[in-house]
Structure formats: structure tokens, C-alpha cells
N, C-alpha and C positions, 0 to 999 in steps of 0.2 A: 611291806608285804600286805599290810591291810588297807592300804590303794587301791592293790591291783583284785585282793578281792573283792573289794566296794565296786570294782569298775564290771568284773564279771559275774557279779548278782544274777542278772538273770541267762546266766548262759549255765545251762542243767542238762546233761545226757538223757536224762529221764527213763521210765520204765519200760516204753517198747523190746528194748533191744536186753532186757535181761534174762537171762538162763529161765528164769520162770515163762515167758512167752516164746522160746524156743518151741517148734510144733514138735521138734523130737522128744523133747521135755513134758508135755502137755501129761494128764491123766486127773485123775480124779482127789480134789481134795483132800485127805479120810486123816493127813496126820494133826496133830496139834504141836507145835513146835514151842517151846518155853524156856527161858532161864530163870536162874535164880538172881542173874546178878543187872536185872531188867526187866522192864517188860512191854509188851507192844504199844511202840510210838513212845517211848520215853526215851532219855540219855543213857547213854554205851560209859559205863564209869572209867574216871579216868585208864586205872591199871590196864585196860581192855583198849585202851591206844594203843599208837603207833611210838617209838621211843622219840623220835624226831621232837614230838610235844611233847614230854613229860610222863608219859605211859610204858608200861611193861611188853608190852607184844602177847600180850597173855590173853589166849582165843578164852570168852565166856564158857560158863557152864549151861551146856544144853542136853533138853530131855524131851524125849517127845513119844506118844501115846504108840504100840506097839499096834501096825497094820495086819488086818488079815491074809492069808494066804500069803503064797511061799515069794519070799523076800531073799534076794541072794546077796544083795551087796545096797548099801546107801552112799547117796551120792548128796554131798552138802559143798552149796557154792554162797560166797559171801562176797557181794557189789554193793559198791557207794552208785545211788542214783542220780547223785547230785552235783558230781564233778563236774569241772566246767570242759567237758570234750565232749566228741561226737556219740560215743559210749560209755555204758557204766565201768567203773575202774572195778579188776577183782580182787578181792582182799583176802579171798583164799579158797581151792578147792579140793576136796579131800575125796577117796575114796573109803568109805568103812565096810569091815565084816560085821556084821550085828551079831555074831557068833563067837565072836572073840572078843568082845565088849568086857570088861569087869563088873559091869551091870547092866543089864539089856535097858534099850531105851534111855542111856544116859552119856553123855560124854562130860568128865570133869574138866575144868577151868585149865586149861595150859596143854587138853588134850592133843590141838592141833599143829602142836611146835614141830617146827622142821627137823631140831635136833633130836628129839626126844617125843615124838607122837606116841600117844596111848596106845592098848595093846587093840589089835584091830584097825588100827589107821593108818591108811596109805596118804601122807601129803603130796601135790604135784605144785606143781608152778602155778604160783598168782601174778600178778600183773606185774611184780618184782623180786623175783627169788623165789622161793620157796616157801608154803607152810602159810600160817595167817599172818599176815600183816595188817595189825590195826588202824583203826580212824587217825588220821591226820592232814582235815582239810585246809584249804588255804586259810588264813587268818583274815576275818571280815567277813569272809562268803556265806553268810549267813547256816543256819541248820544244814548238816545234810543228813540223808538217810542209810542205813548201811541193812540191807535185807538179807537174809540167813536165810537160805531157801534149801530143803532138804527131800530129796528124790528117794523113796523104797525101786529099786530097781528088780526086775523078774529074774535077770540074767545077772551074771557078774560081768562085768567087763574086763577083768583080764582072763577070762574063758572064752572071749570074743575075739581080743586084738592084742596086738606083743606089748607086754606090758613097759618094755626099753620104750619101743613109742609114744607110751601113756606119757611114760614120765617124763621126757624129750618134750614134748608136744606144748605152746602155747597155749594158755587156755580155750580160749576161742575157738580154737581147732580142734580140742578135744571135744569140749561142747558140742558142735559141729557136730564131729564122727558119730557119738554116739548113737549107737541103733538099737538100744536095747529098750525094751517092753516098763516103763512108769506104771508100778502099780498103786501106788501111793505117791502125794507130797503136802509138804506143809511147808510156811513161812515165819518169820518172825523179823518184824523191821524195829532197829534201834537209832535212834538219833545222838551227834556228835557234832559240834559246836567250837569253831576257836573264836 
């Protein structure tokens, strides 16, 4: 396995085609997005993998600075940019109520579990199943990146569309559909390494 990463080194989806340069996605910088168990441009700790490698499936602890005006729903999508396909792979995307939070501006460590998501989160489908799925790139393929990108949305989206569709719906597609009003976002990118 660490052949055929050395052999695909430089083959990287990279960051055009990620939820963040979506034009439906687009709006204005205002959040700051953070964890405790990292921090921008560093390594994703092991537990915060994928179980394949050695890891827990256990989405990090994220917290990020509360936007002005009215916020109806957050939208947090998480892509490796560094996979070796045509696109970034998703590794998880969620809908949140910021109203039903246990503490505003905060999601704890294992919030985004498919079986068990925190109060206020809606999981959908990542690029495999359900819920976060952590880092677990090929072995040799040097760093890759995994960017936590998180949308203050004006509307809710399932005030917009059948929420059975949401949940149904490949990512990419929902991405896609999205027609609701960004009034805030922020990023945070972690690195992950076999």
C-alpha cells in the first residue's frame, strides 16, 4: 500500500471544487472556526481518524465566534483536499440548529456521530455512510489536508426542501441544491499523515 501511495504523490483533487468555492456557498468571512484538539495547519490526533488506521471516528471539538444577525441553521462540511481523485473526498456533512446547541458556538468531541449526534445536529451522508468519517489516507501519500468549513445560513433548509431528500441526497447534490442565503463562514484545516 505505500507503493501505490508513493506512486500517486502528486495526484491531489485540490481546492477548487470544495463546498467552500461553491458560488452558492460564497458570503462573507465573519466566523473564526477552532478546536481544542488542533489547530490550523497542524495534525488531526490520532482518536479524530478514521478506525481503518487506528482511530476512533470521533468528529473533533469545534467552537467558533457567534455571527451577527439572524442565523437559522449552520451548515459544517469536512473534505480531504488531498485525495488522490478528481474531487475532494467528504468526510462529513451536518446540519446544526445553533438553538439547540448545549452551548452556543460550541460542538463537543464525538458531536457528529451518526449514531448518537449532539442535541441540534442533523447528520447526512459523507462520501461513505453516514455522520463523520475520519482521516484515513493512503499510506506513503504524503500529508493531506482535511478542511472543516462551516456556513451561518439565513434560512434553514429544511424550511426550504423535504427534509427525506436531504437525507437521501449524496453530498454533492445537496451542496448543489442549496439556495439558501450564507451569511457567515469560517474554515479550519487539519493535517493527517500515514
Amino acid at each position: 500500500m505505500t507503493l501505490l501511495g508513493k506512486i500517486m504523490t502528486n495526484r491531489r483533487a485540490g481546492e477548487t471544487q470544495l463546498a467552500w468555492n461553491r458560488p452558492n456557498l460564497s458570503g462573507p468571512e465573519l466566523l473564526t472556526l477552532t478546536s481544542q484538539d488542533f489547530v490550523e495547519g497542524a495534525p488531526i490526533p490520532l482518536d479524530h481518524a478514521g478506525r481503518r488506521v487506528g482511530g476512533k471516528d470521533l468528529s473533533p471539538c469545534l467552537t467558533w465566534n457567534q455571527p451577527s444577525g439572524d442565523v437559522a441553521q449552520l451548515l459544517l462540511v469536512i473534505e480531504d483536499i488531498d485525495v488522490p481523485m478528481t474531487r475532494p473526498f467528504v468526510h462529513g456533512v451536518s446540519l446544526i440548529d445553533p438553538t439547540l446547541l448545549d452551548s452556543p458556538g460550541h460542538l463537543p468531541g464525538g458531536a457528529l456521530s451518526a449514531r448518537e449526534p449532539a442535541a441540534g445536529v442533523r447528520v447526512l451522508r459523507s462520501g461513505v455512510g453516514r455522520g463523520y468519517r475520519g482521516p484515513g489516507p493512503i499510506k506513503g501519500h504524503g500529508p493531506h489536508r482535511y478542511t472543516f468549513q462551516l456556513f451561518a445560513l439565513a434560512d434553514a433548509v429544511d424550511s426550504t426542501s423535504d427534509m427525506t431528500e436531504v437525507d437521501r441526497a449524496r453530498p454533492r447534490a445537496f451542496l448543489a441544491s442549496l439556495a439558501v442565503p450564507v451569511v457567515a463562514r469560517g474554515r479550519l484545516t487539519g493535517t493527517f499523515e500515514r
